[in-house]
C-alpha positions as CSV (number, residue, x, y, z in Angstrom):
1,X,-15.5,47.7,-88.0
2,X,-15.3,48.6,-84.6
3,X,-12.4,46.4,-83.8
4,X,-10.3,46.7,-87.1
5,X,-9.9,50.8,-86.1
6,X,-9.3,50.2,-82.7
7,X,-6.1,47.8,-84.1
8,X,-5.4,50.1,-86.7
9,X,-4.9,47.2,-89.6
10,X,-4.6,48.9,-92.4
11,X,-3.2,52.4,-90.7
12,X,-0.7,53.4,-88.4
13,X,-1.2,53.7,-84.8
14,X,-1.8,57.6,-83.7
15,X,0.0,59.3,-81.5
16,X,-2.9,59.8,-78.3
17,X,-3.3,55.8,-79.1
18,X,0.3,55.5,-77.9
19,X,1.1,54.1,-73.9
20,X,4.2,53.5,-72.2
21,X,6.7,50.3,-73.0
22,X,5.3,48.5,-70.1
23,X,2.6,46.6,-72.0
24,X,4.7,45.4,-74.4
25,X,7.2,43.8,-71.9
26,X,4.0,42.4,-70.5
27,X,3.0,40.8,-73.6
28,X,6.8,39.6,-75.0
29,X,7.3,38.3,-71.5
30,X,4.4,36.0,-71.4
31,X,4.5,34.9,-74.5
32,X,7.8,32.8,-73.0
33,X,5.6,31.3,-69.9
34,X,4.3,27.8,-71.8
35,X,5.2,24.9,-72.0
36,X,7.5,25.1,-75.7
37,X,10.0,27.3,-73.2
38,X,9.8,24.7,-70.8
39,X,10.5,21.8,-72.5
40,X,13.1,23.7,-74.2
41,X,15.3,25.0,-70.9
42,X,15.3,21.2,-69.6
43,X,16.2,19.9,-72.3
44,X,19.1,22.2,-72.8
45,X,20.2,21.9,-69.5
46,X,20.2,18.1,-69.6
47,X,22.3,17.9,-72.7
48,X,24.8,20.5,-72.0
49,X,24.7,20.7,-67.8
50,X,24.3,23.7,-65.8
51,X,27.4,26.0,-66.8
52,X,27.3,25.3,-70.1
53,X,23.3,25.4,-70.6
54,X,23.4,28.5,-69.0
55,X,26.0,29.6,-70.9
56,X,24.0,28.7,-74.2
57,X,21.0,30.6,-72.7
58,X,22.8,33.8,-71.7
59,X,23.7,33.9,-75.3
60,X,20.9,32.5,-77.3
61,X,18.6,35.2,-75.2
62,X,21.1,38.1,-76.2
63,X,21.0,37.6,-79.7
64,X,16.8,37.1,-79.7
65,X,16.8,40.5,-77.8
66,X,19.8,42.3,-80.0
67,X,17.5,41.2,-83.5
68,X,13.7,42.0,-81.5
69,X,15.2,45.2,-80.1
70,X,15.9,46.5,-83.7
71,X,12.1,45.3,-85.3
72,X,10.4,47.1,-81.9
73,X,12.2,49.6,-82.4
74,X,11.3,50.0,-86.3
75,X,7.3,49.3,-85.0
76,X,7.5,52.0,-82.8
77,X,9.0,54.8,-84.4
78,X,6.5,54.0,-87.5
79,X,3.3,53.0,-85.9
80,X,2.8,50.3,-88.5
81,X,2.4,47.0,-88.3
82,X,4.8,43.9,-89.4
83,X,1.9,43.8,-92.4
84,X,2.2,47.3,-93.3
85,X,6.0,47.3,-93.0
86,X,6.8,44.1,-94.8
87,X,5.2,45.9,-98.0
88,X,7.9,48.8,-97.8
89,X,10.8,46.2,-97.7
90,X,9.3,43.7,-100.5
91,X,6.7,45.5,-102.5
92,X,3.4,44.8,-103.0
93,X,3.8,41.4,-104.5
94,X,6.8,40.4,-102.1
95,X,4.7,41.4,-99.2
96,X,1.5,39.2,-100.5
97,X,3.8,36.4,-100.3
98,X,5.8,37.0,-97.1
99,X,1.9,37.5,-95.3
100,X,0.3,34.5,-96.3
101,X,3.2,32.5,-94.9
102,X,3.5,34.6,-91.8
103,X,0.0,33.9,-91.1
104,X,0.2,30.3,-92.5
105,X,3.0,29.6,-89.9
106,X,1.1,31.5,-87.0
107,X,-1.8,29.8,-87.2
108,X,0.0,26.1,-87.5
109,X,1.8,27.2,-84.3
110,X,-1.4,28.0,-82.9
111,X,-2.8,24.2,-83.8
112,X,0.1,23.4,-82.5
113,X,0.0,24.9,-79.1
114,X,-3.6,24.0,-78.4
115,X,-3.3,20.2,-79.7
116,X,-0.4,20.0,-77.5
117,X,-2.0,21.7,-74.5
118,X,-4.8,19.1,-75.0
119,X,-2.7,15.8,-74.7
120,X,-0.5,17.5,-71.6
121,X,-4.0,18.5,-70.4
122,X,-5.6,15.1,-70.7
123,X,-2.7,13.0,-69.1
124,X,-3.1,15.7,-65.9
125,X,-5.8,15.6,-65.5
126,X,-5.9,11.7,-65.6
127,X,-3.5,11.6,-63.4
128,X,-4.2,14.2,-60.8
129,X,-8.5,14.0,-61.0
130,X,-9.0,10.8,-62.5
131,X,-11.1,12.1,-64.9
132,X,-11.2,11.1,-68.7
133,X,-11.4,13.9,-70.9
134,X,-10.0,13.4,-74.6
135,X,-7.5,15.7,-75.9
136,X,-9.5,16.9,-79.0
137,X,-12.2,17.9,-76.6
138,X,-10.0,19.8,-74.5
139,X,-8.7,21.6,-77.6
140,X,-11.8,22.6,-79.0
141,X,-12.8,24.0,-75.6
142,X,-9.5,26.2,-75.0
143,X,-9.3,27.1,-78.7
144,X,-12.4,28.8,-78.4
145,X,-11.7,30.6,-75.4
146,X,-8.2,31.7,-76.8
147,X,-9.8,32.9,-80.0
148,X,-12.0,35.3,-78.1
149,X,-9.1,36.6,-76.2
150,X,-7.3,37.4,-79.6
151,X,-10.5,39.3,-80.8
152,X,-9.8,41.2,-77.6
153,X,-6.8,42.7,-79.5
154,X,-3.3,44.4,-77.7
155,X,-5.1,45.0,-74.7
156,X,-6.3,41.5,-74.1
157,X,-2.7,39.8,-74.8
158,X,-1.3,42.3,-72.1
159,X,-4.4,41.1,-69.5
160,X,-3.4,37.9,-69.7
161,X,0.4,38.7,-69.7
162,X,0.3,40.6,-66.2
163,X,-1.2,37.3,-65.0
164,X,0.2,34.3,-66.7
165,X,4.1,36.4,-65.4
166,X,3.6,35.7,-61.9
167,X,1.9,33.0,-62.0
168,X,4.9,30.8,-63.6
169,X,7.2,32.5,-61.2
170,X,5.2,31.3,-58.4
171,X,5.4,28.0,-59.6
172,X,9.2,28.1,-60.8
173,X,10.2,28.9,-56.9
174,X,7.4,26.0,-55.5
175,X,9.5,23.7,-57.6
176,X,12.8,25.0,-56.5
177,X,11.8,25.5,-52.4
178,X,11.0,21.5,-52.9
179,X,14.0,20.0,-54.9
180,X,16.4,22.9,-52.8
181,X,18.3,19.8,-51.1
182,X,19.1,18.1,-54.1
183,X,20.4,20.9,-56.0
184,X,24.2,20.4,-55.3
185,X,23.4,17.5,-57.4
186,X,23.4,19.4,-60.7
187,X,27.0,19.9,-60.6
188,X,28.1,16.2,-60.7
189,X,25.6,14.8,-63.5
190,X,27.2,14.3,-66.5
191,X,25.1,16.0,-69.2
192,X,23.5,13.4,-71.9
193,X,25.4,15.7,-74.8
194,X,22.2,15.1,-76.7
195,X,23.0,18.4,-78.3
196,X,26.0,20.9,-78.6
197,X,26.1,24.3,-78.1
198,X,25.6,25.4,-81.0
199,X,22.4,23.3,-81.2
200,X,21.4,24.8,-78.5
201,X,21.8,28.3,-79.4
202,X,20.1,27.4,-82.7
203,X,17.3,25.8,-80.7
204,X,16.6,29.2,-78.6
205,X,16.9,31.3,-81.9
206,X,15.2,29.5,-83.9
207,X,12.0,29.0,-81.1
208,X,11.8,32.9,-81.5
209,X,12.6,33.8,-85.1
210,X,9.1,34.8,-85.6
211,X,8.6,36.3,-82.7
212,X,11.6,38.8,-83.9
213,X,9.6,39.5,-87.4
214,X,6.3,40.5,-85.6
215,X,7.3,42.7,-82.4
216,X,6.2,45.7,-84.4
217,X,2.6,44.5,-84.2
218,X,3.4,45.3,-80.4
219,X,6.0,47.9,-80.3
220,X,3.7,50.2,-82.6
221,X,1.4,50.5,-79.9
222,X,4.5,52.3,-78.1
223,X,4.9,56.3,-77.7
224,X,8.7,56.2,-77.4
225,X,11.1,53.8,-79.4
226,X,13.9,53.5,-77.3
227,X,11.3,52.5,-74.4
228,X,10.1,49.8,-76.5
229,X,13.6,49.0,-77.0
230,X,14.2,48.7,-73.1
231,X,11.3,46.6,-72.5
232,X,12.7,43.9,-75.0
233,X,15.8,44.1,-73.9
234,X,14.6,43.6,-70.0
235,X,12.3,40.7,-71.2
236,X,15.1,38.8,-73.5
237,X,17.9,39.4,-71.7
238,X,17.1,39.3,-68.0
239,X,13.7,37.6,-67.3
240,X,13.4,35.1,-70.3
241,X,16.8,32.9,-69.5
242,X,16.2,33.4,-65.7
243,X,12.9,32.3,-66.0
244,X,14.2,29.4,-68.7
245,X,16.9,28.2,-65.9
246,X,14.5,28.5,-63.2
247,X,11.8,26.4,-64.9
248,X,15.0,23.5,-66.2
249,X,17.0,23.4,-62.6
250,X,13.9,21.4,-61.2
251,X,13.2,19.3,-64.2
252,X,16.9,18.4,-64.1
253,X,16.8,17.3,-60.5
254,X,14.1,15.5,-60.8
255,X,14.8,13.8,-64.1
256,X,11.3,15.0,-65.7
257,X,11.2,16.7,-69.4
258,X,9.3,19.7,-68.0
259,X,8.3,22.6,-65.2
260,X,4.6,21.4,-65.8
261,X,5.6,17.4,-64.9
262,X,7.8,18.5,-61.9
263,X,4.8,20.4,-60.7
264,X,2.1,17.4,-61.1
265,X,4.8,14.8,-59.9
266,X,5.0,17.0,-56.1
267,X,1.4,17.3,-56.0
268,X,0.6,20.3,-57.4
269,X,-1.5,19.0,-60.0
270,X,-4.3,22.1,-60.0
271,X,-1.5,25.2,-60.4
272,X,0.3,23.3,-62.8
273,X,-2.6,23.5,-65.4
274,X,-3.4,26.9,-64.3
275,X,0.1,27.9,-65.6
276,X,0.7,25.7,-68.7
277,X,-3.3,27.0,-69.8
278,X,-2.3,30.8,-69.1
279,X,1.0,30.2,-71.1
280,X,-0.3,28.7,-74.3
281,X,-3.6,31.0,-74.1
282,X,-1.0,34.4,-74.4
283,X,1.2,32.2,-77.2
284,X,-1.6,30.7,-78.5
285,X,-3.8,34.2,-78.7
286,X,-0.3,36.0,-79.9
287,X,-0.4,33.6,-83.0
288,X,-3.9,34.4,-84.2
289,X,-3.7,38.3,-83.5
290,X,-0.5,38.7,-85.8
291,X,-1.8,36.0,-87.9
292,X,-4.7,37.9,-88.9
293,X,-3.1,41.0,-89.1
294,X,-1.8,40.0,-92.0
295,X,-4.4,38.3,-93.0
296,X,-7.1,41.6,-93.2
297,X,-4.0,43.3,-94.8
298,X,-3.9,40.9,-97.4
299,X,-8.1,40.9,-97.9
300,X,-7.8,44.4,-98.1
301,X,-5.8,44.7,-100.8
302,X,-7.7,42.3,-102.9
303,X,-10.4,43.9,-102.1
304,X,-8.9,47.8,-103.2
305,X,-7.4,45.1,-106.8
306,X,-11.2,44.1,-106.9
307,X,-12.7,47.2,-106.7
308,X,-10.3,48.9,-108.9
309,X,-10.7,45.9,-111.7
310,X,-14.8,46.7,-111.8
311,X,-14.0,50.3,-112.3
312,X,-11.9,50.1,-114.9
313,X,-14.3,47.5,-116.9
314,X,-17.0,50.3,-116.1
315,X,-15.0,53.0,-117.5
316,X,-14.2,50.8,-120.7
317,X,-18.4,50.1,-121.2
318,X,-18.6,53.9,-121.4
């Protein structure tokens, strides 16, 4: 009971609940720190090259932050939920049916996340340790230990945010500092044109689209709209592509599908797991505490249907 006030599932968030817009850019910003982003940036820039994968970027991270901006801002200004406020836009019914595949889709990304931490997790380990650890072991373990940080609620997601932040940041510029003299190279490889741009820009939208539908689980948590506003706006539009370029100029020099392989192939086997854990533990955690947002919303009103069905048949034996 405890824990469902202090989230306010079913209510909005008071006023003297409210703190500044820093813990939301926290939160947002981390959230882009795994592995999906990643593999995503080096891809991008392999396909397209340096000017126009940044170009596709710039963009892609200007229309994410243009559509989150507006839902943050709606979060805010209410105090509700994206559970709460998906029931004024559809209606009871409509918003029954736009939770359960919310949360359906959160939790699968969460699977996701986890059962691919486990297989990057296991190879790394292999390869850096020697020891043998399956993947479904490793997933069991983590997924555990990301579940309890989602019970943790808003304050646990922004924990692990001001961590997992600097963190990839550290290892972005170890990857740069040792690839530095090869970097001129970027600008004569011919890009594999595995995608186009507007692939591309669809790829970056798309990665996010539900992030955009459930910033006012965050934003609510927010005293002043417009400050939610600017913490999207600095974490799409400024840190998210220039940590997305920093993690892909690397991977493109050295010819490796990811940060977290660029890492392990230089040595640094040990931060390299620190960083792709700490990323998919915020994503991860980010899934399951929006996912079951709508989740108690949607037991709560069964319950409320329930209850209301027994008094009614109790009112009819009388």
């Amino acid at each position: 009971m405890a824990l469902e006030h202090q989230e306010y599932t079913q209510t909005a968030v008071p006023k003297e609940q409210r703190r500044s817009g820093w813990h939301i850019f926290f939160i947002v910003t981390g959230t882009m720190c795994g592995l999906p982003t990643f593999v995503l940036s080096a891809r991008i820039i392999n396909a397209l090259g340096i000017i126009n994968g940044s170009l596709a970027i710039f963009i892609g991270a200007a229309v994410i932050a243009t559509l989150a901006s507006a839902t943050s801002f709606l979060g805010s200004a209410s105090g509700l939920s994206h559970a709460l406020l998906s029931e004024r836009a559809f209606g009871q019914t409509g918003a029954g049916l736009v939770r359960v595949l919310l949360a359906t889709s959160l939790i699968g990304w969460y699977g996701a996340n986890i059962g691919l931490l486990g297989d990057t997790a296991e190879h790394a380990l292999s390869d850096q340790f020697h020891l043998t650890i399956s993947s479904p072991l490793i997933s069991s373990g983590l997924g555990i230990l990301i579940m309890l940080a989602a019970l943790r609620g808003i304050g646990g997601l922004e924990r692990i945010g001001m961590i997992v932040i600097p963190a990839s940041i550290i290892g972005i510029l170890i990857a740069i500092f040792h690839v530095w003299h090869d970097l001129p190279r970027l600008l004569s490889v011919a890009p594999t044109k595995e995608m186009n741009i507007g692939e591309a820009l669809s790829s970056i939208i798309g990665s996010y689209i539900v992030g955009i539908i459930i910033q006012p689980d965050y934003s609510r948590f927010v005293r002043v709209p417009y400050h939610a506003v600017a913490a999207i706006l600095l974490s799409l539009i400024v840190v998210y592509p220039l940590m997305m370029l920093g993690a892909a100029i690397p991977a493109a020099v050295e010819h490796k599908a990811n940060l977290i392989a660029v890492l392990t192939a230089l040595g640094f086997g040990a931060p390299a797991l620190v960083i792709l854990f700490l990323g998919t533990w915020i994503d991860a955690s980010a899934c399951l505490y929006s996912g079951s947002l709508s989740v108690a919303k949607q037991i709560n009103i069964r319950q409320d249907y329930s209850l209301h069905y027994r008094l009614r048949v109790m009112r009819g034996m009388h």
